[in-house]
N, C-alpha and C positions, 0 to 999 in steps of 0.2 A: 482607532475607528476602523468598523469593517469596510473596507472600501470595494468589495466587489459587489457586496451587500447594496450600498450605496446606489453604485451602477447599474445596478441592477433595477431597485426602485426608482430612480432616473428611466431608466427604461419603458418600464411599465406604466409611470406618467406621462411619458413621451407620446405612446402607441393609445393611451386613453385619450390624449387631448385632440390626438390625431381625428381617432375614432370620432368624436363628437364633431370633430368640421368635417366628418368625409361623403364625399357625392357618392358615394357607393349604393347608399339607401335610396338615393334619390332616381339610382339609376333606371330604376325598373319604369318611376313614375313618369321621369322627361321622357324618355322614350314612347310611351302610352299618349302622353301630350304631344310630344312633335309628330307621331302617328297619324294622330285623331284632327291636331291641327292641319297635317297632309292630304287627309280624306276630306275632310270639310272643303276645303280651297277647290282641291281638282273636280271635286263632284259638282258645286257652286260653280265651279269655271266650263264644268259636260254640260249642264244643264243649263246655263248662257248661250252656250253657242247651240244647243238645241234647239230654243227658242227663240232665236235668230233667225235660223234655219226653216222652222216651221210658220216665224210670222210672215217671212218675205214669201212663201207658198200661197200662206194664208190670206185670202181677199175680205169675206165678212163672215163673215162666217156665224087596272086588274081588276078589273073587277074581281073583288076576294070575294073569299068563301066565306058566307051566312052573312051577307050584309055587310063585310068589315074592308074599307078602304086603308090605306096608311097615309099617312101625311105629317107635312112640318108645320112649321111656323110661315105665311106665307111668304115672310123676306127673306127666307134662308136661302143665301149664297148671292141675292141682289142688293142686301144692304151693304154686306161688305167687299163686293165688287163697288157698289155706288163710293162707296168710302175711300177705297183705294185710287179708282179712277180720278178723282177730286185730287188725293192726294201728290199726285202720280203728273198730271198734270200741272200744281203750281209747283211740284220739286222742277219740272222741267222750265217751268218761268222763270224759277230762281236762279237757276246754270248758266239760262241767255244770259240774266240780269251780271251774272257776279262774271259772268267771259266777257261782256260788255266792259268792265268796270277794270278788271284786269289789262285792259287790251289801252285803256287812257279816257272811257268816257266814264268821267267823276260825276260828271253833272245828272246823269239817268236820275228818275226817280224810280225807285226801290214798286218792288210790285206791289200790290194789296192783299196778295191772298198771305195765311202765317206758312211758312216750310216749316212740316211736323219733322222734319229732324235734325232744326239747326238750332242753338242757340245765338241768338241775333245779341245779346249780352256778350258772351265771352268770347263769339266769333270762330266757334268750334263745332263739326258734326256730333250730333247726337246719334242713340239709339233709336231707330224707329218703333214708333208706339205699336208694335203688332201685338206684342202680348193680349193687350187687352181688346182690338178687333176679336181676336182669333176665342178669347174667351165668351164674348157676346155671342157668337159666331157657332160656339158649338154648342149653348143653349136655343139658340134660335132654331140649329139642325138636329136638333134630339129626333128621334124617330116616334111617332105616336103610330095605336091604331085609334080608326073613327068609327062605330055603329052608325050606319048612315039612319036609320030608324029613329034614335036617341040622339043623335049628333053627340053621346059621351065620347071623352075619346081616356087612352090609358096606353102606357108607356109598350111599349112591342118588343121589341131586344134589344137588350140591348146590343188700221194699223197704226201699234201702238207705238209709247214710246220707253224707247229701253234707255235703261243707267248707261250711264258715261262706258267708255273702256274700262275694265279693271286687269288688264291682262297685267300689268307692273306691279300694282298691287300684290295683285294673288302670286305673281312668281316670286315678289322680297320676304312675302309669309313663308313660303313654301322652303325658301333659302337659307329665313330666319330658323325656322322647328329645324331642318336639315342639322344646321349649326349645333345646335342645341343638342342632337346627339353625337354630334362629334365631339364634343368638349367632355362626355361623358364616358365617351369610351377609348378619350386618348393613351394613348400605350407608352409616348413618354412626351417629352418636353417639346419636343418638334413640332409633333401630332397637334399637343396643346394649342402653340401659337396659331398655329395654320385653322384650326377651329375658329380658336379666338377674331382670327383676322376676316373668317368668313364671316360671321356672327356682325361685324363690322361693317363689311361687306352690306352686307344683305339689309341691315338698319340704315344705313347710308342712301342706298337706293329708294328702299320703304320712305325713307324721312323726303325725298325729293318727289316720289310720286303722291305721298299727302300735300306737300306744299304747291304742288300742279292745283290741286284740287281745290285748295284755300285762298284766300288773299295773304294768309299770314305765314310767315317764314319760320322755319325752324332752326332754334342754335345749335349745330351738330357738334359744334367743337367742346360745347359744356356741357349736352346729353351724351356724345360718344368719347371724349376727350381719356376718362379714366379706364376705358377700354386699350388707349395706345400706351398710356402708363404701366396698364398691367402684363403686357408682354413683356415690356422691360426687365420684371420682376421677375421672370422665369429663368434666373439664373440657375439657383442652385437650389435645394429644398427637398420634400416630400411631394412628390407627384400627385399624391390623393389629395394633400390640401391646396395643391394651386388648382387642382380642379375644381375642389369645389370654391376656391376665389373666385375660377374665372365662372362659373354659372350663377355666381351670386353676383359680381359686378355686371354681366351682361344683362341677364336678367334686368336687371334695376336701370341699365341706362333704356334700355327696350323699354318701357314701362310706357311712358305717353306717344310713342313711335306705334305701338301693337297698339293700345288703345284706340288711334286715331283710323288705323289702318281696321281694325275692327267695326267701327265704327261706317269709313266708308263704303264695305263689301253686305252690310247691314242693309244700310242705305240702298243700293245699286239692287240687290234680292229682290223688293218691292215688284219694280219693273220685270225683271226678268222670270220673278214664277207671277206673273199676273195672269198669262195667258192658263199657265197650266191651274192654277186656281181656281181660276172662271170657268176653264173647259171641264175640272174634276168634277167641280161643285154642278153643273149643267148635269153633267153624266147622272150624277146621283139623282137630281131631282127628275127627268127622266123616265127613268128607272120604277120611280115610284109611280107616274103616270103610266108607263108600260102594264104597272103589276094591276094595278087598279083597274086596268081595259082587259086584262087576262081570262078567259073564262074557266072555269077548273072544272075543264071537262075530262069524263073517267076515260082512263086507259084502261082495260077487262083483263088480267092476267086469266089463261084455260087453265084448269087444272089437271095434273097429268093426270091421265087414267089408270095409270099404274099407280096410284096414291090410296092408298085403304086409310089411312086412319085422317081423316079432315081434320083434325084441333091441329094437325102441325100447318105451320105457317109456309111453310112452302106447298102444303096444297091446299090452301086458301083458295076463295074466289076473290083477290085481292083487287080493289078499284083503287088503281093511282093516278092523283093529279097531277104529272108531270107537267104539262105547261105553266099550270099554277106554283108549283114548287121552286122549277126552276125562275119563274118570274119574280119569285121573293128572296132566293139566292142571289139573284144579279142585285135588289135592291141592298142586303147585306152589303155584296162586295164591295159597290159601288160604297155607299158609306163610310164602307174600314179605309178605302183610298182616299178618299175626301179628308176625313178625320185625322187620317194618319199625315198628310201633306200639312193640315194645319198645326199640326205637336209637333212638327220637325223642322218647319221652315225657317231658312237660313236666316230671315233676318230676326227671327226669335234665337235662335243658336248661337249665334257669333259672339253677343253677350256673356252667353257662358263661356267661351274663347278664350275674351278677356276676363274675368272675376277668376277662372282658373291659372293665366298667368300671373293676374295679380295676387292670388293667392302662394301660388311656387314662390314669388319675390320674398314675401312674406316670412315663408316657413324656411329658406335661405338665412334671414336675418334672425329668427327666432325658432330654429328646429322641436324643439320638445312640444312651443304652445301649439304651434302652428301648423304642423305637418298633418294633424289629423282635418283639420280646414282644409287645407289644398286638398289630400288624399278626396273628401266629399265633394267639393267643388269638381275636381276633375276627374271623379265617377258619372257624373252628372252630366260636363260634357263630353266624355267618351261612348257614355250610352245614348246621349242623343243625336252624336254623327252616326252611331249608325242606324238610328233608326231613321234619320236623314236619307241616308244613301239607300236603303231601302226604299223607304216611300217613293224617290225620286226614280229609282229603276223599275221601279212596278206602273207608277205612269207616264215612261217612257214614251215617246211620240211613236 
């Protein structure tokens, strides 16, 4: 028998089975996730205490050219203000009701109004239903113009009350993604546990601050238990596969821990962009009042006298409507900010948070099916933190 032949072929199955469990591939993507999950949090955690900030300040706070006014639908930005405030309101009934209940009084009876994001069944925070306000929401704020003549109209161009604390929350996410690339770019076995142990860490804490938040406890030792096992295992081996162990077992005990915690900074969003919602969507409608009282009266540009040949445009007798112009640029911008706060708002985002961890879980257990699923999912939410964090710095207090 040739046996170095052998050892050889030994080899090169060795290094292929390697290949196929190694976090190397993964590397590029958890990194882009713990990123994106680090922007999402701190930016959601600026624009809390913004709004904090600005509510305790806060006490209460065109006529177009040839006939043509612009205008919305007239509930744009009242129905879904009306909707939230409703909302917003019995979330805050329910918090007395379940700190009541927490604290020994059993006997309370339960509120009347329904909390649009708990499941009273299984006794779990949900997703808040923004998606679908937000979609109502920007049919109802399409921009028209109106022929005041014809009344046709045709498309044109296109103190409250704030969420619980989430400062624990947002810092065992922040702690958790942290982890996450630690584990990824450990350099050896040391590196590894110490990742591992934060990851731990950081779930540990996350798992206490959801249970603040619930009536119901979490089992930490059977969701985080095979986390304390797997360090054990970092005796001896390949470094690339116990890394990608330890992001495939973390991963997987974090699964209903991120979920929950997802869940509650969803929740909490509501309250805290209400005001800047209310105040965008005000600006924009506005705006449109402003344009519509505008008179588009000429500005006379002289033509210079050294100018011989009139067909060029700079020595035109050019009459511009700059008050009129710019009165329909502010209505624009005002729009694109409006619009833009609704496709990015955090408690629409967070969602994708979690379906993109759960997707990572996923493509861990099943690389070939699945990698291309997370890969989309957490494009998805990487482009929408920042279009997040955009919108939110452009309407900055």
């Amino acid at each position: 028998m040739n046996y170095p032949m052998v050892r050889y072929l030994g080899f090169l199955l060795t290094v292929t089975i390697i290949a196929g469990c190694s976090a190397t591939p993964y590397k590029k993507e958890v990194d882009t996730f713990s990123k994106s999950v680090t922007t999402a949090v701190t930016t959601l955690e600026k624009v809390r205490l913004e709004e904090q900030a600005y509510a305790r300040k806060l006490e209460d706070e065109v006529t177009a050219e040839q006939g043509i006014d612009l205008t919305t639908d007239p509930s744009c930005s009242e129905s879904l203000v009306d909707a939230l405030r409703t909302h917003i309101d019995c979330m805050a009934i329910w918090a007395n009701h379940e700190k009541a209940v927490r604290a020994g009084d059993t006997n309370r009876e339960p509120p009347d109004c329904t909390d649009p994001a708990y499941d009273m069944e299984k006794k779990i925070f949900t997703y808040y239903p923004f998606d679908s306000l937000k979609k109502q929401e920007v049919e109802r704020c399409e921009l028209f113009a109106k022929n005041r003549d014809t009344g046709k109209t045709f498309k044109f161009r296109d103190n409250l009350k704030f969420g619980p604390n989430t400062e624990k929350v947002s810092a065992g996410l922040l702690a958790y993604a942290s982890a996450l690339g630690e584990i990824t770019d450990a350099k050896d076995v040391e590196e590894l546990k110490s990742a591992v142990d934060s990851a731990k860490t950081a779930l540990e804490n996350l798992a206490k601050s959801v249970e603040e938040r619930t009536s119901e406890s979490i089992d930490k030792k059977t969701l985080l238990g095979p986390l304390s096992n797997l360090t054990k295992s970092f005796l001896s081996g390949i470094l690339e596969r116990m890394r990608y162990s330890a992001l495939k077992e973390t991963t997987a005990s974090a699964q209903f821990i991120i979920e929950q915690s997802g869940a509650i900074l969803s929740r909490s969003a509501v309250p805290i962009m209400y005001t800047r919602i209310r105040d965008t969507g005000q600006a924009y409608t506005d705006a449109i009042v402003d344009f519509n009282y505008t008179e588009p009266k000429f500005l006379e540009v002289k033509i210079d006298p050294r100018c011989k040949d009139t067909k060029l445009e700079s020595c035109a007798n050019l009459k511009v409507y700059e008050p009129w112009h710019k009165a329909k640029q502010k209505v624009e911008e005002k729009k694109d900010a409006y619009f833009a706060l609704l496709n990015s708002h955090p408690a629409d985002l967070l969602p994708k948070m979690t379906k993109a961890h759960n997707e990572l879980i996923k493509a861990l257990k099943e690389p070939k099916r699945r990698i291309d699923s997370f890969r989309r999912s957490l494009s998805d939410f990487s482009t929408q933190v920042k279009a997040m964090k955009k919108a939110i710095d452009e309407t900055k207090r």
